[in-house]
ROGUVO-648241 format. One record per residue: x, y, z of N, C-alpha, C, CB in turn; residue in three letters; residue number from 1. Coordinates in steps of 0.2 Angstrom, whole numbers, plus 2048, in hexadecimal, padded with zeros to 3 digits. Each point is the difference from the previous one (the first is absolute). Last residue first. Glycine has a CB too. Example, Ala and Ser with C-alpha at 12.3 -4.5 7.8 and 13.67 -1.06 7.14 Angstrom:
2
840,7F5,823,804,806,801,7FC,805,803,806,7FD,7F6,SER,2 $
7FC,7E7,80A,7FC,806,800,804,806,800,7F7,7FA,806,ALA,1 $
//
This chain:
80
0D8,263,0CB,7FF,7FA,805,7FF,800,806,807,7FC,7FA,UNK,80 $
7FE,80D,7EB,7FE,7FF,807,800,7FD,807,7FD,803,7F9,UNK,79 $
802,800,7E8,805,801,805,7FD,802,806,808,801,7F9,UNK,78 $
7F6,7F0,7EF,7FD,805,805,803,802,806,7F8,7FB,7FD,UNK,77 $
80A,7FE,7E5,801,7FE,809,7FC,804,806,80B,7FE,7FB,UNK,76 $
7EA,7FE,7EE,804,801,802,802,801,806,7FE,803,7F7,UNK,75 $
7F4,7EE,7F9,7FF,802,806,807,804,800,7F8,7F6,805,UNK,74 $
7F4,7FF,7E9,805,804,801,803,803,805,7FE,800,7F8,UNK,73 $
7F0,7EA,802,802,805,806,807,804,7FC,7FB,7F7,80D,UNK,72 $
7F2,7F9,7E6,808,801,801,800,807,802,806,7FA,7F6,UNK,71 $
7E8,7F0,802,7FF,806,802,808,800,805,7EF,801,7FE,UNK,70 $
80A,7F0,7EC,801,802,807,7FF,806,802,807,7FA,800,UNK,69 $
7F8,7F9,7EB,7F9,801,803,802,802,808,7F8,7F7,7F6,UNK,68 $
818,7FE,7F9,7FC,808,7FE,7FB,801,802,804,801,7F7,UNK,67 $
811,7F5,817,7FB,7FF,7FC,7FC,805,7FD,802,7F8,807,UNK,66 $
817,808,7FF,7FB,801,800,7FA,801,7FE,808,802,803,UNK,65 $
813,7F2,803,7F9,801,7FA,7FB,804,803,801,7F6,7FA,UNK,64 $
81A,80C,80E,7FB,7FA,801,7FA,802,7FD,804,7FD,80B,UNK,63 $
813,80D,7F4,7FD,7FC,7FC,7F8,7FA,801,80E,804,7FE,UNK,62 $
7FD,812,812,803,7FC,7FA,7FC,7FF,7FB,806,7FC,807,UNK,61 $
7EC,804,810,806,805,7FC,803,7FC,7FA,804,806,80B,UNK,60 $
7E6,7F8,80A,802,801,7F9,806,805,7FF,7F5,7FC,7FD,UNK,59 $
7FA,7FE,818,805,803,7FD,802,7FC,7FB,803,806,809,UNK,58 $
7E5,7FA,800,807,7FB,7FE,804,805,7FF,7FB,7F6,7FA,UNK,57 $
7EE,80E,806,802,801,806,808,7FE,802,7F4,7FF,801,UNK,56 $
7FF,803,7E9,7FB,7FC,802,802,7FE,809,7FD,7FC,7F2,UNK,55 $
818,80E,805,7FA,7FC,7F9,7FA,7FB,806,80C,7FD,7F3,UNK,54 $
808,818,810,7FD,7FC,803,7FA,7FB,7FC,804,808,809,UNK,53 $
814,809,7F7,7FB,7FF,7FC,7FD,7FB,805,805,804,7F4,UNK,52 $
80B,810,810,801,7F8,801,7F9,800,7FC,806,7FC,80D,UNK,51 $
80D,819,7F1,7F8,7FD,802,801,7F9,7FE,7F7,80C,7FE,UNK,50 $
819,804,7FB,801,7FE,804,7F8,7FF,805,80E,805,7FD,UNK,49 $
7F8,800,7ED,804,7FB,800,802,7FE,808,804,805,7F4,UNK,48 $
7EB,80C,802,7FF,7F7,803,804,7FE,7FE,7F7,7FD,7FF,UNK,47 $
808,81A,800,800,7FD,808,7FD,7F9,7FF,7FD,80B,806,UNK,46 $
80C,7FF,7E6,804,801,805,7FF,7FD,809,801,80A,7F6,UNK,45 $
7F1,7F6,7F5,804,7FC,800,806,7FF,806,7FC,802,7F5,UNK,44 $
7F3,810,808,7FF,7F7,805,804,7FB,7FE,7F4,7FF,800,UNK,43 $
811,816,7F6,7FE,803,808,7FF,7F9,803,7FA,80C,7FF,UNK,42 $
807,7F6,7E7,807,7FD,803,7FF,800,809,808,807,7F5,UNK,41 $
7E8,7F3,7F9,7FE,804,806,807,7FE,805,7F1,7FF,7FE,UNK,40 $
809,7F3,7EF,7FD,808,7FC,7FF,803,806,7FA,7FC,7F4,UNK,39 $
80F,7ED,811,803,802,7F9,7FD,807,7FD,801,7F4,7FD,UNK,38 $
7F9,7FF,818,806,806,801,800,803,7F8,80A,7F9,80C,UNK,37 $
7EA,7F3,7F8,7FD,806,805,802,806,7FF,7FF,7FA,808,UNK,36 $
80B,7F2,7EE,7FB,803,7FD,7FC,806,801,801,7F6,800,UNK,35 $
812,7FE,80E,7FF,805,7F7,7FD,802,800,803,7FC,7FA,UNK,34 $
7F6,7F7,817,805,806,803,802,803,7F8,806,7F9,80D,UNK,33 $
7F2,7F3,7F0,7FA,803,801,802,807,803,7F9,7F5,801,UNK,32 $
817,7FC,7FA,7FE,802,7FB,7F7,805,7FF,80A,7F5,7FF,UNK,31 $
802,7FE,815,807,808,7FC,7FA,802,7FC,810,7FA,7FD,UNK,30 $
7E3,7F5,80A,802,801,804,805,809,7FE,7FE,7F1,805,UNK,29 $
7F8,800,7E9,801,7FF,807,802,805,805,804,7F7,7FB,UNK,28 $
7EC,7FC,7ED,804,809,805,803,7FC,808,7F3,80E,7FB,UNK,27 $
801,7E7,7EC,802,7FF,805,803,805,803,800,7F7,7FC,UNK,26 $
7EF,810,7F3,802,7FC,7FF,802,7FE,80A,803,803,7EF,UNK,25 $
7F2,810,809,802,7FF,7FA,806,7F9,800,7FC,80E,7FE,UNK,24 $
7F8,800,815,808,7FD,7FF,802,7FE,7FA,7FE,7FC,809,UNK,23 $
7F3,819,7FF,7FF,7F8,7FD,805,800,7FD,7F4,7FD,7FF,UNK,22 $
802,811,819,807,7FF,7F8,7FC,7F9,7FB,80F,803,808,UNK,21 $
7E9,814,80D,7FE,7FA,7FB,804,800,7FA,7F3,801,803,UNK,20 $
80D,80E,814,800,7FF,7F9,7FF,7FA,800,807,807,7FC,UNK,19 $
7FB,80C,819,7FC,7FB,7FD,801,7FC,7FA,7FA,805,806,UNK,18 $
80B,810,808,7FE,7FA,804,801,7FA,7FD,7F9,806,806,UNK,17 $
813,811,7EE,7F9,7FD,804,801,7FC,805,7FB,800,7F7,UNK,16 $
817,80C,801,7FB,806,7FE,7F8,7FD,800,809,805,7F8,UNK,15 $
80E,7F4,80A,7FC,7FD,7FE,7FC,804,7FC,802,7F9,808,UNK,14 $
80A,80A,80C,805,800,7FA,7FC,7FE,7F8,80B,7FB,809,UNK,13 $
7EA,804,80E,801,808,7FD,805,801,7FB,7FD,804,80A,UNK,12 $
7FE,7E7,800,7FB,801,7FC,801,808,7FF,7F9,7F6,804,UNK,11 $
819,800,804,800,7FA,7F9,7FB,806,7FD,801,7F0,802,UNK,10 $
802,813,816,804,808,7FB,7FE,7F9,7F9,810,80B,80A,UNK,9 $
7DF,7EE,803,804,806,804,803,802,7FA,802,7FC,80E,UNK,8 $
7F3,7EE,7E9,800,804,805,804,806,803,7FB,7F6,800,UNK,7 $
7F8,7F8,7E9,806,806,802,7FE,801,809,7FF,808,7F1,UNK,6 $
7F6,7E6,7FF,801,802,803,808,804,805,7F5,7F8,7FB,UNK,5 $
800,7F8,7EE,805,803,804,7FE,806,802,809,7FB,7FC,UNK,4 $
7EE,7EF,7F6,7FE,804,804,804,802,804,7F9,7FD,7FD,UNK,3 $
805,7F6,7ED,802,800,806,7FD,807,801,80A,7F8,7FF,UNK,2 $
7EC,7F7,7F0,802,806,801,803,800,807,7F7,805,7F8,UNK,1 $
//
């Protein structure tokens, strides 16, 4: 089971903090971004632009996501 963690505007797009996926097989990276997005046009929207972090790793594209990670959704941040 993966474990994604939502933060700032992901997690109010969201409508949580928190979910639990099962990969139901090999998931990558895009494809865990579908998945998320596929029944919640609002997050889909704000994760096309959030970094993903696997177990602290950024992660994108096509790189795999193990099914027992635990997956930061981070949207940008602005300040400085």
């Amino acid at each position: 089971m993966i474990t994604v963690n939502y933060y700032a505007g992901a997690a109010d797009a969201a409508g949580r903090d928190t979910t639990d996926v099962d990969p139901g097989g090999v998931l990558t990276a895009d494809g865990l971004l579908g998945l998320l997005g596929s029944d919640n046009p609002e997050l889909a929207g704000v994760l096309g632009a959030c970094s993903l972090l696997v177990e602290g790793r950024p992660v994108a594209g096509d790189e795999l996501i193990p099914a027992d990670a635990r997956v930061d959704v981070l949207p940008p941040f602005a300040g400085g």
